[in-house]
LOFI-144855 format. One record per residue (C-alpha): x negated, y negated, z. Coordinates in steps of 0.1 Angstrom, whole numbers, plus 2048, in hexadecimal, padded with zeros to 3 digits. Layout:
N
XYZ;...
***
This chain:
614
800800800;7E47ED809;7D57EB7E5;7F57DA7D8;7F07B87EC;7CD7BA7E0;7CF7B07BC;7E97A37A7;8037C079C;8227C178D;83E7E0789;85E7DF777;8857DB789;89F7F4775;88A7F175C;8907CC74F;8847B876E;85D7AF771;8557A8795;83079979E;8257A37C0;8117877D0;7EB7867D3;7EC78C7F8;7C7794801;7C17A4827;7A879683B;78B7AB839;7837CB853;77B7B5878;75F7BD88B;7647DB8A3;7587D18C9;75A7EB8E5;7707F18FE;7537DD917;75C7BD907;77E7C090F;7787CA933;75B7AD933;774794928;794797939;7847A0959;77D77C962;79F77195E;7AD78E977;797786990;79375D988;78074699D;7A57359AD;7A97489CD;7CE74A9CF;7C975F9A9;7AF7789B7;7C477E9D7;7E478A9BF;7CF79C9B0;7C27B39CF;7E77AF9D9;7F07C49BB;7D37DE9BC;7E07E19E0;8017E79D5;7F97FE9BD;7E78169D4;8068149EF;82181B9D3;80A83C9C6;8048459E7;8258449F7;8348539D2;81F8749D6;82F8749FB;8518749ED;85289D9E0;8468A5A03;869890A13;87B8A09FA;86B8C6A01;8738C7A24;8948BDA1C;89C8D7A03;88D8EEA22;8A18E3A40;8C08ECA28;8B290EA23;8B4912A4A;8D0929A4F;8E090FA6E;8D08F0A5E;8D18CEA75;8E58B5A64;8DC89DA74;8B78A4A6F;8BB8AEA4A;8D1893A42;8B287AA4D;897888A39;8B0881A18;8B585EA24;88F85DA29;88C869A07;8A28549F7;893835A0D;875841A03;87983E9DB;88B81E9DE;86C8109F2;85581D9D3;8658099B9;86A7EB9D3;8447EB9D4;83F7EE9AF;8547D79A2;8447BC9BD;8227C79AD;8307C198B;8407A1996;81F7929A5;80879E989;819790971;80A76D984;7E777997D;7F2782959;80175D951;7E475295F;7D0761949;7E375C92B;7E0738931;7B9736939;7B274D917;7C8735902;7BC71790D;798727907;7A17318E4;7B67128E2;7976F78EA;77D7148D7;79170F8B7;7916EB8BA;76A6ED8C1;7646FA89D;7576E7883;76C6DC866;75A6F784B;76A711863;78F6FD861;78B6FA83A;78571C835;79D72984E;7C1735845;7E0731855;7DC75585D;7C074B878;7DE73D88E;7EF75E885;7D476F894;7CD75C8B2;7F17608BE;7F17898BA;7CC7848CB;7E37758E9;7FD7938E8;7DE7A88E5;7D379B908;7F07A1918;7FA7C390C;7D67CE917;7DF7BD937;8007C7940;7F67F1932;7DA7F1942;7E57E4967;8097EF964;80780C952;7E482194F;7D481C96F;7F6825985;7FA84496C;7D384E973;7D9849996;7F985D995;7EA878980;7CD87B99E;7E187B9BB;7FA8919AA;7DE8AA9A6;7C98A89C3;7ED8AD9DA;7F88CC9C2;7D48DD9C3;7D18D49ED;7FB8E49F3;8008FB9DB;7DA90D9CC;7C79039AD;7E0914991;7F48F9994;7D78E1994;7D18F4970;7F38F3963;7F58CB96B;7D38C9959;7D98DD93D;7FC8CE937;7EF8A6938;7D48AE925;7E88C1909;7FF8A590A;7E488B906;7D289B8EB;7F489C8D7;7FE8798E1;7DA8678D6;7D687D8B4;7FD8778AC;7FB8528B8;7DE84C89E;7F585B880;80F84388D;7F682388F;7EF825869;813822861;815807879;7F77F786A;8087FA849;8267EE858;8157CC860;8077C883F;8297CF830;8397B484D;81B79E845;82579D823;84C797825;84077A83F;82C76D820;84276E806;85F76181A;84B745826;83C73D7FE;85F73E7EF;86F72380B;84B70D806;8537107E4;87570C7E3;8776F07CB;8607017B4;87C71F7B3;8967077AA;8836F378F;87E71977F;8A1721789;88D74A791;8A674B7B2;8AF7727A9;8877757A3;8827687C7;89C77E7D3;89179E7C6;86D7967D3;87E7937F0;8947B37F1;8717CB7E3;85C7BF803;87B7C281B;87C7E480D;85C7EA80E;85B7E6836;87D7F483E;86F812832;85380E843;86B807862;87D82985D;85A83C85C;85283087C;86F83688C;86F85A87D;84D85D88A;8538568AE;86E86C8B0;85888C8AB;83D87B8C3;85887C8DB;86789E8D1;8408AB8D6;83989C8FA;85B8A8905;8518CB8FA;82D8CA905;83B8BC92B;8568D292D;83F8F5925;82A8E6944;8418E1958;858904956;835917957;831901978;850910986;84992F976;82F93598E;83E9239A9;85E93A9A9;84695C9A8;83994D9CA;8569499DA;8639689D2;83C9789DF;8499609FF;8289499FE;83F92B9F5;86591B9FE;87B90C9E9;86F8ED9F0;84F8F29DF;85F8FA9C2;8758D39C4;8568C79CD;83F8D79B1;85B8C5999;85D8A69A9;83889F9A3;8388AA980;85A89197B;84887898A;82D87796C;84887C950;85085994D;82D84C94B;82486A933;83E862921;82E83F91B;812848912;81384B8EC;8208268EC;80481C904;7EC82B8EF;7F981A8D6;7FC7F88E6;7DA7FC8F2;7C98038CD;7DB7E68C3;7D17CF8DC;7AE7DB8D7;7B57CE8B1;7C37B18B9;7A67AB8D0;7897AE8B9;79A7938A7;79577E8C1;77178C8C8;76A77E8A9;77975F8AB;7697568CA;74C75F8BC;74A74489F;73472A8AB;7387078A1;71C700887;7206D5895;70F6DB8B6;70F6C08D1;6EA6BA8DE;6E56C58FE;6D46A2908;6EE6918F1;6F66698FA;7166528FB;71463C8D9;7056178DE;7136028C7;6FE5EC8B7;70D5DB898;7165F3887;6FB5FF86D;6FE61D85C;6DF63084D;6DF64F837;6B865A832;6B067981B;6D068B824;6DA6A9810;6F66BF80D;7066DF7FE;72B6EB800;7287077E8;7166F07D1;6FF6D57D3;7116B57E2;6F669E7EC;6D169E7DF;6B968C7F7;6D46717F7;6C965080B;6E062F812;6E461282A;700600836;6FC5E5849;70D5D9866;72D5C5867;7335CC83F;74E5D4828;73E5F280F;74D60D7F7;7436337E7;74E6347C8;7486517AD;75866779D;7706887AC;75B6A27BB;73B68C7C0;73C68B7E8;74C66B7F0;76567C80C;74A695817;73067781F;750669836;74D68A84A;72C68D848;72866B85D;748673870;72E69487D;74A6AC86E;7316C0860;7066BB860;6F76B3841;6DC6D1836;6BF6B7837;6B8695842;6CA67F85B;6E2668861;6DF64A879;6F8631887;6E9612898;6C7623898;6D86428A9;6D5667899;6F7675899;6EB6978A5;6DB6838C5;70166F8CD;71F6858E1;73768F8C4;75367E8DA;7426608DC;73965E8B6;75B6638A8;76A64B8C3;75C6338AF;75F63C88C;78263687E;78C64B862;7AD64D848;7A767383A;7B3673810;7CC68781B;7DE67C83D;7ED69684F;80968F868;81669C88B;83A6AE884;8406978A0;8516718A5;84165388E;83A6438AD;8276638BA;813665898;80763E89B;7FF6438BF;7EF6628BD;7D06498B2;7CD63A8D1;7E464D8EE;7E3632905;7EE6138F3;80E6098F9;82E6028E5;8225E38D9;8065E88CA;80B6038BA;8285EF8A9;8095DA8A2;7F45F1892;8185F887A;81A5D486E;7F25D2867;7F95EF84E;8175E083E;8305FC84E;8415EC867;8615E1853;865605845;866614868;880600871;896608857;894631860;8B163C86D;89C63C891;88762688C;86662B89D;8766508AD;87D65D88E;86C67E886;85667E866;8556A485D;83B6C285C;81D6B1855;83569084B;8496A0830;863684838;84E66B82C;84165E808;81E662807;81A63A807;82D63B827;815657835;7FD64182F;80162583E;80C63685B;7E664785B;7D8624853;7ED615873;7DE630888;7C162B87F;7C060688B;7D060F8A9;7B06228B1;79C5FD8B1;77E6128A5;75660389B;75660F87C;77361A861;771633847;79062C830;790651816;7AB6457F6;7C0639813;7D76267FB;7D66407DC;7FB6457E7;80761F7E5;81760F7D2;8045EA7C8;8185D37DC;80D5E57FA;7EE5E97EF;7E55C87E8;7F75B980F;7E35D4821;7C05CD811;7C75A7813;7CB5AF83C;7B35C483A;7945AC837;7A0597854;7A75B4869;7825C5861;76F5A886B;74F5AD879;75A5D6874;7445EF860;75B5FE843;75961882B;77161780C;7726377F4;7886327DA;7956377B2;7A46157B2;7886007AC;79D5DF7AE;7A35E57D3;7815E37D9;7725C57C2;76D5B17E3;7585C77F9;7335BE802;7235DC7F3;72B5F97DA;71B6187DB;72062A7B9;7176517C3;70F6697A1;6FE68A7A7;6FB68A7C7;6E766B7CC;6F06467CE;6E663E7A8;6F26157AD;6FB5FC7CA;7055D87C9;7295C07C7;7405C67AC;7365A9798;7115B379B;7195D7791;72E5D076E;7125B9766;6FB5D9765;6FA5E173C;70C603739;70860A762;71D625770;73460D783;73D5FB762;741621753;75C627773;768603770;76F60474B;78562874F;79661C76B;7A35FB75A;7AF60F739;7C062B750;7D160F764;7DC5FD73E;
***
């Protein structure tokens, strides 16, 4: 099944319908860690430095030990009980006791129990919160290759990394260490009362039944891993077709969409019905491997009665310790299987955790000094799967208005995040205010650099929210500042709620013009050192253009600022250009002094962006 979602294929519906399965690649085979790094890793958050945390956690090994105990006392109650009736002038009174003890008894086993389960699940929130906050800050840690190159899957992953956590917590301390402990006291008490046969039968019958359970578990883990792939896949092509949903409708292939649909919902309800199918033999199995135990049990227990070496009690009791394994036994397969897929699901994690950040703080690293505000580039070069920047060098001094221009693809928005430290250049350096970046605390550093990305993303959040997410603790008024400076203001009052109205996953509610300017008015907001401004009004229409730029060079006075832009008319007035052509700067100087360079590269850019714009 696998190999279907690995290439492009096609098959035919009765015979007249073509139906093109998508190009859904797997991630590649994870890293396998042992079992040691899952013990090394979640043991610090069972046993976490806060007191009151370690003390529930004794509390529940404590109570684990007393529910076991007094549960392997319970088939004794009940033996004498079954004995004092076989008295011939039984005591009522006296009889009737030892079944209220018993019963008293049982009640007081799963009183304790479910008070263990209740305060370990404490430790276990705990713990789920400390791991996600880990992975949580980790992922933020990363530099921005690791971001680009990452999927939306990554999320997918992290998130069954956290149920992967706590199943192995909850099996583990819930399940497999009361079983184990069960399974010990069981046989130490049956080999002590009743002689090792029994002790052999137990044995033989737990390990016959584990044997089964593991091997028949594995055959059910492949169709469960297929299962995911085949869920995985409905997920995706359910998700592409609503994404693309006006794409369908332009195409008017509604019926295509819908039989994609129908094949990969078959696809896993089949898949659904072999699982299914599956577990009911793994349950038909146990039963029969349990069962043949336990009537050889009382086989032998019934021959010794009848020899008169044991009551009739024994034989309640024998049972009653078998029965009290069943339900855990009975677990097991699932356990198993939880457990392998936790392990999984970890190694995921394992892996992520193990991705280090390739923009590394120093360890002596310094606050920022501002000092102007010059920028220097010296000798830097850089590679993204090509050659970006050859031994590139620039200045830009302090207090100016400056621009990158050059063609698509020449590395005007990766010098941005190369000075903005979201990624190191290969060679060379690059110093603000006589400062090595790699010498400056990355907090510091970007506190000061205000940047409008080429592509603004927004908050699925309030437009209020999105502004003031630039600086969190301005207040109402300025940030209805910051709105006005970028020339969006007016339009925010005319939404329906104004300043509270919601602007969309990633501000699909808004024209891209309007997500701009909303970008831009955060960006002020942040009252930065220096601006980095990528195509931020590619999306606007001229009018706006033209009042924002005009507020622009009162409102960057004194500033350092970067324009990178195609419209070379909203940059005429800057202080310096820097025309970049493979991968070095090949011209710098005003507009005026650049178009009166005969055939100069700026006059080439100039001259194609006039005849586009007639």
């Amino acid at each position: 099944m696998l190999s279907k979602f690995q290439r492009i294929r096609h098959f035919h519906l009765e015979n007249k319908h073509k139906i093109y399965l998508p190009r859904f690649v797997e991630k590649q085979a994870i890293k396998t860690y042992p079992m040691s790094r899952t013990i090394k890793f979640i043991w610090p958050y069972m046993f976490p430095q806060e007191k009151s945390i370690r003390k529930i956690t004794w509390a529940t090994f404590g109570l684990l030990f007393a529910s076991k105990f007094l549960n392997a006392y319970v088939p004794f109650i009940l033996k004498e009980a079954v004995n004092s009736i076989s008295l011939t002038n039984p005591a009522l009174f006296y009889t009737g006791s030892i079944f209220v003890s018993y019963a008293l008894s049982r009640a007081l086993v799963v009183a304790i129990q479910e008070l263990r389960v209740a305060l370990f699940s404490r430790v276990m929130i705990n713990a789920m919160k400390d791991v996600s906050t880990k992975v949580f800050s980790h992922l933020h840690a990363l530099d921005y290759t690791f971001h680009q190159e990452s999927t939306r899957t990554t999320l997918y992953s992290v998130n069954r990394s956290m149920r992967g956590i706590e199943s192995y917590l909850r099996f583990t301390s819930l399940y497999v260490l009361p079983t184990i402990l069960e399974f010990l006291l069981a046989s130490g008490v049956l080999f002590y009362s009743c002689g090792w046969p029994y002790l052999v039968t137990l044995g033989g019958t737990v390990s016959v039944y584990y044997v089964f359970t593991t091997k028949y578990s594995d055959i059910r883990n492949k169709y469960i891993s297929q299962q995911r792939i085949k869920s995985k896949a409905l997920d995706f092509v359910t998700s592409e077709s609503m994404i693309n949903f006006e794409t369908v409708k332009y195409f008017s292939n509604d019926e295509l969409e819908k039989r994609r649909y129908n094949y990969f919902l078959q696809q896993k309800l089949d898949g659904n019905y072999l699982i299914t199918s599956s577990l009911s033999k793994l349950n038909f199995g146990q039963q029969l491997i349990f069962n043949v135990g336990l009537g050889a049990n009382l086989l032998l227990a019934l021959s010794q009665v009848q020899a008169g070496t044991m009551t009739i009690g024994d034989i309640f009791m024998i049972q009653t310790f078998f029965m009290s394994l069943q339900i855990p036994l009975n677990f097991l397969g699932s356990i198993y299987r939880e457990l392998t897929e936790s392990q999984i699901e970890l190694n995921e994690l394992y892996e992520l955790l193990d991705i280090k950040s390739k923009v590394v703080e120093s360890p002596n690293a310094k606050d920022y000094e501002y000092k102007g505000g010059r920028i220097q580039i010296e000798d830097v070069e850089y590679s993204a799967g090509k050659k970006i920047f050859d031994r590139i060098n620039l200045e830009i001094m302090p207090g100016t208005t400056n621009a990158f221009i050059g063609e698509s693809g020449t590395g005007k928005t990766s010098l941005f995040r190369l000075i903005y430290r979201l990624f190191d250049p290969d060679q060379g350096r690059i110093m603000i205010d006589g400062q090595d970046l790699k010498d400056l605390k990355l907090e510091s550093l970007r506190q000061s650099v205000a940047i409008v990305p080429q592509t603004p993303t927004l908050f699925n959040d309030t437009v209020f929210y999105n502004v003031m997410y630039g600086n969190p603790a301005a207040s109402k008024e300025q940030v209805i500042e910051a709105c006005k400076l970028a020339n969006i203001h007016q339009r925010i009052c005319e939404f329906p709620e104004g300043y509270e109205s919601l602007v969309g996953e990633l501000g699909s509610k808004l024209s891209g013009g309007e997500r701009q300017r909303l970008a831009l008015a955060r960006c002020l907001l942040k009252n930065a050192k220096f601006y980095l401004l990528d195509e931020f009004t590619s999306a606007m229409d001229s009018k706006n253009e033209q009042e924002i730029l005009a507020s622009m060079k009162t409102l960057f006075k004194n500033k350092t600022v970067i324009y990178n832009t195609h419209r070379l008319s909203s940059i005429m007035f800057v202080d310096k250009i820097f025309v970049i052509s493979g991968g070095k700067i090949c011209e710098t100087g005003t507009h005026d002094s650049l178009l009166k360079i005969p055939n100069s590269k700026y006059s080439q850019l100039w001259n194609k962006f006039i005849s586009n714009k007639n």
